[in-house]
VOPAGU-2260 file (C-alpha; in pm, 1 decimal, decimal comma):
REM VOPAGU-2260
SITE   aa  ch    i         X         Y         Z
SITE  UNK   A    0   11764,3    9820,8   13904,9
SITE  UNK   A    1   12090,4    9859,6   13985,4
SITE  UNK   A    2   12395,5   10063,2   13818,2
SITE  UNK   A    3   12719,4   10038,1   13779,7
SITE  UNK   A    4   13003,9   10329,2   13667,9
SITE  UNK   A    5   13339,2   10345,2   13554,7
SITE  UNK   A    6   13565,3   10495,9   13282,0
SITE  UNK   A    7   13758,4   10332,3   13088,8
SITE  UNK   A    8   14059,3   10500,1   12903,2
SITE  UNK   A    9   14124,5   10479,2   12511,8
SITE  UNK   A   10   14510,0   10501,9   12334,1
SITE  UNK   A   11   14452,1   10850,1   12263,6
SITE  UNK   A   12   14379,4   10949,0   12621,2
SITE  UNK   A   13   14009,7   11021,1   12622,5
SITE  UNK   A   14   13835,1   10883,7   12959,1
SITE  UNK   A   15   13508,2   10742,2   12825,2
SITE  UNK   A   16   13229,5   10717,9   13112,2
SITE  UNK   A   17   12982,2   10436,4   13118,2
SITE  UNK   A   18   12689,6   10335,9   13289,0
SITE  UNK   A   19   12561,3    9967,5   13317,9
SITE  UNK   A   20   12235,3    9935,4   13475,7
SITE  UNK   A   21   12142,7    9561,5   13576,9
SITE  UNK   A   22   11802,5    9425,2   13660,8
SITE  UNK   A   23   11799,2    9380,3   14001,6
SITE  UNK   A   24   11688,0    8999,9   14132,3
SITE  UNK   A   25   11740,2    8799,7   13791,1
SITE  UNK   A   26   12057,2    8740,8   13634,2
SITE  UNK   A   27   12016,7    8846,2   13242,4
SITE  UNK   A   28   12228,0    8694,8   12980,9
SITE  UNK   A   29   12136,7    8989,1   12726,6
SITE  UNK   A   30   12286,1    9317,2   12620,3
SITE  UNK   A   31   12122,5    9607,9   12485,1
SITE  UNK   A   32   12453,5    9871,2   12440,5
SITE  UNK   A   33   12279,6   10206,4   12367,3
SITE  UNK   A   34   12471,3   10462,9   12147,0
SITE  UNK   A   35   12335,9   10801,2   12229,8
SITE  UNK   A   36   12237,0   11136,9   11986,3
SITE  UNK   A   37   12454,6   11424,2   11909,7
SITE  UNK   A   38   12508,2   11687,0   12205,2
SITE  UNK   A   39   12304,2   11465,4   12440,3
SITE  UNK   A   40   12425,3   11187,5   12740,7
SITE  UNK   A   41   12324,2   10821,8   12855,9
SITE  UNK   A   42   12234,1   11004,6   13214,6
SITE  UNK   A   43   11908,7   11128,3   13048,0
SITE  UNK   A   44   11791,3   10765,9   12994,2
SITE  UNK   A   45   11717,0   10658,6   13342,7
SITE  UNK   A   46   11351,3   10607,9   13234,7
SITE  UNK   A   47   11439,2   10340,0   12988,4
SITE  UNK   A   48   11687,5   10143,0   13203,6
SITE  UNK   A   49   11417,1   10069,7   13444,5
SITE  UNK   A   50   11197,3    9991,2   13179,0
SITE  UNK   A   51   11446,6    9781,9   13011,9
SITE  UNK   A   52   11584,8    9602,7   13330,6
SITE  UNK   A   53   11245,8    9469,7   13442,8
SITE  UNK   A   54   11220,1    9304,7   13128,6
SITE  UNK   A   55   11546,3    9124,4   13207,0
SITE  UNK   A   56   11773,0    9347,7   12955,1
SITE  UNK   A   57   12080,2    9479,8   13114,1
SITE  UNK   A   58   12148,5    9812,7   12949,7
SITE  UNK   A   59   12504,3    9932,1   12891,5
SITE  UNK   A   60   12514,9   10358,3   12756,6
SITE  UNK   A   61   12829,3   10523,7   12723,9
SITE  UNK   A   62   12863,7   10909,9   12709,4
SITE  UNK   A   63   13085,2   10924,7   12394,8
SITE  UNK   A   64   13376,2   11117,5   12340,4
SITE  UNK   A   65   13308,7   11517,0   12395,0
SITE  UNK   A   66   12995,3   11470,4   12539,8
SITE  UNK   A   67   12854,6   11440,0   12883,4
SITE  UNK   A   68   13051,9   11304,6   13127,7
SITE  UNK   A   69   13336,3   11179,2   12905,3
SITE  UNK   A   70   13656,5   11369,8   12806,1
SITE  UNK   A   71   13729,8   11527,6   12509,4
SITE  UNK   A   72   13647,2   11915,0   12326,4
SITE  UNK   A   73   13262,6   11868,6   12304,9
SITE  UNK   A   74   13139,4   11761,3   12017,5
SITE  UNK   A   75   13432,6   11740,1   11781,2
SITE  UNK   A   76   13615,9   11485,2   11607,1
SITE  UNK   A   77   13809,1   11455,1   11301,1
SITE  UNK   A   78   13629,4   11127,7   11208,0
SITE  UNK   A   79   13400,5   10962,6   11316,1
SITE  UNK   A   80   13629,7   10606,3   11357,7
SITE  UNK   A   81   13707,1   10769,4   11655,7
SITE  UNK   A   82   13345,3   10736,5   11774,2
SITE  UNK   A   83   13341,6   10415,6   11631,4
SITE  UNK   A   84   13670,2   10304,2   11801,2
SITE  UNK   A   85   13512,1   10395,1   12135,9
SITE  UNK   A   86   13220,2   10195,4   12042,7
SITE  UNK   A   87   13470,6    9895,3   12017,4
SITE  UNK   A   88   13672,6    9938,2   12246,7
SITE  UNK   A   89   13413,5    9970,0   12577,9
SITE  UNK   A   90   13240,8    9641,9   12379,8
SITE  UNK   A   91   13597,7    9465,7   12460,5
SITE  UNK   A   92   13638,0    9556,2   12784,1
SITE  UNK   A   93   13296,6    9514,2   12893,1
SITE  UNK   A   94   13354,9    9147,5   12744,5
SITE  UNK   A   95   13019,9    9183,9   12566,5
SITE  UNK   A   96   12907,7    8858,7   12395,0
SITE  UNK   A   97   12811,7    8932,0   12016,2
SITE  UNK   A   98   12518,0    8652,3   12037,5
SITE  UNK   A   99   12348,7    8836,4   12322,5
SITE  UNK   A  100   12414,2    9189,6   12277,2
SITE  UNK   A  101   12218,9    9402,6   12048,3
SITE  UNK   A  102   12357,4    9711,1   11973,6
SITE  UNK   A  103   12102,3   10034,5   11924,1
SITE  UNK   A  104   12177,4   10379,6   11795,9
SITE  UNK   A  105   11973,4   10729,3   11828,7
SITE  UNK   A  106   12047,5   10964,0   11530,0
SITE  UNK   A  107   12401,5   11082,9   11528,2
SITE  UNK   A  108   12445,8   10729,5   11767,8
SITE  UNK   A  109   12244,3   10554,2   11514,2
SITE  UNK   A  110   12555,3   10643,9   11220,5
SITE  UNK   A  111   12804,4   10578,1   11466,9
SITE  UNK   A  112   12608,6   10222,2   11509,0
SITE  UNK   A  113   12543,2   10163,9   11128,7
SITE  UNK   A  114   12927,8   10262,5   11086,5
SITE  UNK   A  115   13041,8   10014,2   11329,4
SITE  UNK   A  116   12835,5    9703,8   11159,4
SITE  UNK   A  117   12948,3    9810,7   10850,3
SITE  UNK   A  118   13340,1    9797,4   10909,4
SITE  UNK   A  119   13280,1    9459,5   11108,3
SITE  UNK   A  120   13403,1    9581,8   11423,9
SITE  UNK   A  121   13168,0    9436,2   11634,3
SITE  UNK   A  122   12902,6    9136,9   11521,3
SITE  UNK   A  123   12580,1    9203,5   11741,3
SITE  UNK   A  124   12282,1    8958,6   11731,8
SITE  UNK   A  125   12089,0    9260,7   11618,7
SITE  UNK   A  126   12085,1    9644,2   11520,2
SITE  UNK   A  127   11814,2    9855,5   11644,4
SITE  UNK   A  128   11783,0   10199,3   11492,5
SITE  UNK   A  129   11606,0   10492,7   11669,4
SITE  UNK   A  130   11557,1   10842,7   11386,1
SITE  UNK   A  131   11912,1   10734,0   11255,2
SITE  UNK   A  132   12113,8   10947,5   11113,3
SITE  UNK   A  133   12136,5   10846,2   10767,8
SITE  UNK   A  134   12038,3   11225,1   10588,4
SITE  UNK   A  135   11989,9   11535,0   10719,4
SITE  UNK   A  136   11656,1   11733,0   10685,1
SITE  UNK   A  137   11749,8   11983,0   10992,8
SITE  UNK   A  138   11849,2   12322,1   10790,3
SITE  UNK   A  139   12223,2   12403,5   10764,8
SITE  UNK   A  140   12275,7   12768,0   10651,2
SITE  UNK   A  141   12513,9   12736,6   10294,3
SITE  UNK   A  142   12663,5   13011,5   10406,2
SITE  UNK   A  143   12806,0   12859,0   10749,2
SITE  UNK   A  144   12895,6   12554,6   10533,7
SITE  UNK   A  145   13123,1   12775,8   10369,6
SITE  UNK   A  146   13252,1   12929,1   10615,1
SITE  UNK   A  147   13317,1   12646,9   10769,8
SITE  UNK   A  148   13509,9   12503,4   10510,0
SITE  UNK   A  149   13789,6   12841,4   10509,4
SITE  UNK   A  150   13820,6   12720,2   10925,2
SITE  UNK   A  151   13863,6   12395,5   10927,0
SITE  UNK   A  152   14181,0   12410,6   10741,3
SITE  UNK   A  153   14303,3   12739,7   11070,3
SITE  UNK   A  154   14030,8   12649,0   11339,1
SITE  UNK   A  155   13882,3   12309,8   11309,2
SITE  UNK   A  156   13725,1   12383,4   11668,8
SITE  UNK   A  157   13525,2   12678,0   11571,0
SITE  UNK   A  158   13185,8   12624,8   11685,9
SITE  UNK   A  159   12891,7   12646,8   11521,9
SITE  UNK   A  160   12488,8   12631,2   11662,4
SITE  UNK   A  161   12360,7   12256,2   11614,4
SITE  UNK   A  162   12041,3   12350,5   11484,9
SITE  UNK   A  163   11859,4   12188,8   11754,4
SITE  UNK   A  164   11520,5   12250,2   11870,7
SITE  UNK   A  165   11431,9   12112,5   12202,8
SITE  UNK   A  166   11083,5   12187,7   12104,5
SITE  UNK   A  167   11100,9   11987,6   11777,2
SITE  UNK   A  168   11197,1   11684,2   11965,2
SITE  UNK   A  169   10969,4   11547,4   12160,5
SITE  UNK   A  170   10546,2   11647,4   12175,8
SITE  UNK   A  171   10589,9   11579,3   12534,9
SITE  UNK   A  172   10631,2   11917,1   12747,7
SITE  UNK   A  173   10807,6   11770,6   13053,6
SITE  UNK   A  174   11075,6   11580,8   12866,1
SITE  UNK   A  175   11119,2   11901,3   12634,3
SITE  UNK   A  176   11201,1   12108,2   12956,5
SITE  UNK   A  177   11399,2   11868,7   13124,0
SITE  UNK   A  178   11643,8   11858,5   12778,8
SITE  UNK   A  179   11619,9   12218,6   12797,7
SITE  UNK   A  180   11744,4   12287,1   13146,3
SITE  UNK   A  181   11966,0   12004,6   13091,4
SITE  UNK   A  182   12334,3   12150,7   13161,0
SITE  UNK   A  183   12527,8   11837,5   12979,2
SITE  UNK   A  184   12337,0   11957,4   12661,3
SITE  UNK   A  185   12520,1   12090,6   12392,1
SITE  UNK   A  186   12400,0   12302,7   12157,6
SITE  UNK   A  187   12711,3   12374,1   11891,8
SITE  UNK   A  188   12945,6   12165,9   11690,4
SITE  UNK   A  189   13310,5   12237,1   11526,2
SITE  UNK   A  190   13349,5   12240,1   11159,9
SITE  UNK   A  191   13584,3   11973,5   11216,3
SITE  UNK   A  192   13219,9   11742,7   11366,6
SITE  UNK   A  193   13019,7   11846,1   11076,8
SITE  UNK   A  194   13233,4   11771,2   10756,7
SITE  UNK   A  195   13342,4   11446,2   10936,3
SITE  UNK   A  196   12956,6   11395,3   11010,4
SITE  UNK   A  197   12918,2   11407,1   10674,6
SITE  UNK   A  198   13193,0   11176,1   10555,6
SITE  UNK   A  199   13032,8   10909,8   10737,7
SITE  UNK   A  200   12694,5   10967,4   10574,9
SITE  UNK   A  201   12860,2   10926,4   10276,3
SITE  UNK   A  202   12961,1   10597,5   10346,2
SITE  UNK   A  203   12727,0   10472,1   10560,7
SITE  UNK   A  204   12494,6   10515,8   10254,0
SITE  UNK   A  205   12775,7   10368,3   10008,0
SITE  UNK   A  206   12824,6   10071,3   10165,8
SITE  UNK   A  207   12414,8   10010,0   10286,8
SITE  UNK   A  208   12441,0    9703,5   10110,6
SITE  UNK   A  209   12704,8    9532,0   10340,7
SITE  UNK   A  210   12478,7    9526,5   10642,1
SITE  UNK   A  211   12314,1    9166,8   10656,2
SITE  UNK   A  212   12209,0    9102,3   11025,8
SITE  UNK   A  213   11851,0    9153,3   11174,0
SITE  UNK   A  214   11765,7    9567,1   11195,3
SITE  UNK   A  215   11449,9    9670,1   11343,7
SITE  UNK   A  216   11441,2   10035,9   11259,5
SITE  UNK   A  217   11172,5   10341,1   11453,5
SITE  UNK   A  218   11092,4   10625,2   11298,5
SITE  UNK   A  219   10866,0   10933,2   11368,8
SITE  UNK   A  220   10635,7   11049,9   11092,0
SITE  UNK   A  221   10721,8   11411,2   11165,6
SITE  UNK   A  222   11104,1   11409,6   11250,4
SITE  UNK   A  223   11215,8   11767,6   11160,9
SITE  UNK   A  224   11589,0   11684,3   11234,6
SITE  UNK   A  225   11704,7   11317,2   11029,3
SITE  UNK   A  226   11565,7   11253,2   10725,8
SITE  UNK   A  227   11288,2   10950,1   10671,2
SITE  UNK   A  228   11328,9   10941,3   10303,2
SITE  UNK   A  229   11718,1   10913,1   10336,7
SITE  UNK   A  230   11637,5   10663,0   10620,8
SITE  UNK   A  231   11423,0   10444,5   10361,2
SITE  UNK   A  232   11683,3   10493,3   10077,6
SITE  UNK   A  233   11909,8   10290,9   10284,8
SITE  UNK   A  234   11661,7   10053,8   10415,8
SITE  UNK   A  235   11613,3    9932,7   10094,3
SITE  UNK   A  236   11950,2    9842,7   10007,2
SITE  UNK   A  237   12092,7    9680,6   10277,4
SITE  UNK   A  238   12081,6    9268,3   10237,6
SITE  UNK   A  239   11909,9    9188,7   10594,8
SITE  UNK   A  240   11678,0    8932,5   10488,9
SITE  UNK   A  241   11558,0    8965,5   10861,1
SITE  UNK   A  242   11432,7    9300,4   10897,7
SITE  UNK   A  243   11140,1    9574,0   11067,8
SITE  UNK   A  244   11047,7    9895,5   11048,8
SITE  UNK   A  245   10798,6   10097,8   11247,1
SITE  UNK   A  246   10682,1   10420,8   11134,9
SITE  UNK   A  247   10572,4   10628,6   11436,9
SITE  UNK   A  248   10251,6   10888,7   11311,5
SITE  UNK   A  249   10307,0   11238,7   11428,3
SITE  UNK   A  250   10542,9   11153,6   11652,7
SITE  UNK   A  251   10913,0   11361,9   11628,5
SITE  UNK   A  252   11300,2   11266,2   11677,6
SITE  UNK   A  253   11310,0   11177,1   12026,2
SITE  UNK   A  254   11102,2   10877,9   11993,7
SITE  UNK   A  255   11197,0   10730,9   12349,6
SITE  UNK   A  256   11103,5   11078,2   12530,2
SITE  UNK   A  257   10774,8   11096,0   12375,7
SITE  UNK   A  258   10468,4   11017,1   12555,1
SITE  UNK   A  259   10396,5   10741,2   12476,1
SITE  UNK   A  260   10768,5   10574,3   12546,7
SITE  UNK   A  261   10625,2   10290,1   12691,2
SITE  UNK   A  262   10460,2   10131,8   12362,9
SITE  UNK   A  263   10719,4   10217,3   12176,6
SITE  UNK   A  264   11011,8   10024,7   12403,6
SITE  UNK   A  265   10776,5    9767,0   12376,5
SITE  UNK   A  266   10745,6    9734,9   12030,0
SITE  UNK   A  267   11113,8    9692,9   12015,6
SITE  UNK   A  268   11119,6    9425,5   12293,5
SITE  UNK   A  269   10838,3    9219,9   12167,0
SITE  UNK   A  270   11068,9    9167,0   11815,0
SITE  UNK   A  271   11380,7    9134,7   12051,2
SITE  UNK   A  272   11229,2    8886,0   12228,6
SITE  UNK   A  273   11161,5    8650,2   11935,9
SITE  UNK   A  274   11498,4    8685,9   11903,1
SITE  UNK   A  275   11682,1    8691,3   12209,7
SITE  UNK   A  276   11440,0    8536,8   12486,7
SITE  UNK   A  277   11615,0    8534,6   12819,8
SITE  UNK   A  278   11725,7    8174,9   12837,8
SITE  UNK   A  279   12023,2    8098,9   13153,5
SITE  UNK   A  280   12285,7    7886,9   13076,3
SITE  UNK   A  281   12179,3    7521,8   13184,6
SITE  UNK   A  282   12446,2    7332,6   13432,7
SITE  UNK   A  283   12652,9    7077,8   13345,1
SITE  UNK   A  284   12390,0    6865,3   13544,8
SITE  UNK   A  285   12080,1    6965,6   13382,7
SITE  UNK   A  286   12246,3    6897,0   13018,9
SITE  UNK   A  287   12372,5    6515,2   13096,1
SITE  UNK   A  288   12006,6    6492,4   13230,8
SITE  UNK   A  289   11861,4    6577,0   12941,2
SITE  UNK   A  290   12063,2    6390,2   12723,5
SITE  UNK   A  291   11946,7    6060,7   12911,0
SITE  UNK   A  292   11598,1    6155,6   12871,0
SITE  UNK   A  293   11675,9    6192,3   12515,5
């Protein structure tokens, strides 16, 4: 495997840092551009590049905007185009082909992926969907809802606790630690985050119904923090006639740090690969030669 990083700066000076792992002897003509969770970072995926790169995937995984390695007040925008925008804009300047580049989201990613597809930004051969965030079922105080709606309008970067459980991600003890002692984890948002998180709920349920390409969707039985039902609500109305969902028994939000990471990566490549097999471009030679065979 090999990696690449750079940043690349947007128009509203934010330095966005991205990581491009590569596998390492075969050249691979796909594109799987990853679109991380709220508070987390693409460094925690090193696990799934490999995976993913000896399959012949290249992986691309940004740290967005306010979060890891990338500039920015952590975790806060005032909408979440700008997430989307960023989305866009490393897609350009990584030259990313829409026929071979899927684009996957993970929860708050999975919106900001959802979002994307459904303002046509960016045409991807296919969207993968990992516990999207499509409805909430993590508890949010009323009472810090309120208050965050007096502060927004004095202090939209008041902070307030996430919710987030390391514990109720992932079954799997070592990955739970290793998020906990994690320092690029955030645990807060600003009210500004959370009423623009919700805007884009909002419409990302609104406008289900424009999304037509192939979605393959995984989902954990016992995810504590985005809501299934909300999740098949919009499943149902969006117009993919090319579409698959796994449900993932007892399993929670973090599907890829489970234990059992492995199958489920390979779930998602075995439908990918019906759909994008790794095929090279064929020389100018080899296509006149099989035209005359023809």
């Amino acid at each position: 495997m090999r990696l690449e990083m750079q940043v690349i700066k947007t128009p509203d000076g934010m330095e966005l840092f991205v990581r491009s792992y590569f596998p390492e002897t075969s050249e691979t003509q796909r594109t799987l551009y990853w679109v991380h969770g709220l508070g987390e970072h693409g460094g925690r995926h090193d696990h799934i590049a490999e995976f993913l790169t000896k399959s012949g995937w290249r992986l691309v995984i940004p740290d967005l905007r306010g979060h890891g390695r990338s500039s920015g007040v952590r975790t806060h925008v005032k909408s979440f185009d700008e997430y989307v925008d960023d989305v866009v804009l490393i897609w350009k300047h990584l030259e990313l082909t829409d026929a071979s580049t899927v684009l996957l989201g993970h929860s708050m990613g999975g919106l900001v992926a959802v979002r994307t597809v459904q303002e046509g930004r960016v045409s991807p051969s296919a969207l993968v969907l990992s516990s999207p965030l499509l409805g909430l079922k993590l508890h949010i105080n009323p009472l810090s809802v309120m208050l965050g709606r007096v502060l927004i309008r004095f202090l939209p970067t008041a902070r307030f606790s996430n919710g987030i459980d390391a514990g109720n991600m992932t079954h799997d003890s070592e990955f739970a630690s290793m998020r906990r002692a994690d320092p690029l984890i955030i645990k807060t948002v600003t009210a500004s985050w959370f009423f623009a998180m919700q805007a884009a709920l909002v419409a990302g349920q609104r406008q289900a119904s424009v999304v037509s390409l192939p979605v393959f969707a995984l989902q954990g039985s016992l995810d504590r923090t985005t809501d299934p039902v909300a999740m098949g609500d919009w499943w149902e109305q969006i117009q993919s006639t090319e579409k698959a969902m796994v449900l993932l028994e007892d399993h929670f939000h973090e599907l890829f740090f489970e234990s059992d990471w492995r199958e489920t990566t390979n779930q998602m490549l075995n439908w990918l690969e019906r759909r994008n097999p790794n095929r090279h471009p064929k020389s100018r030679d080899e296509e006149d030669r099989a035209i005359a065979a023809s």
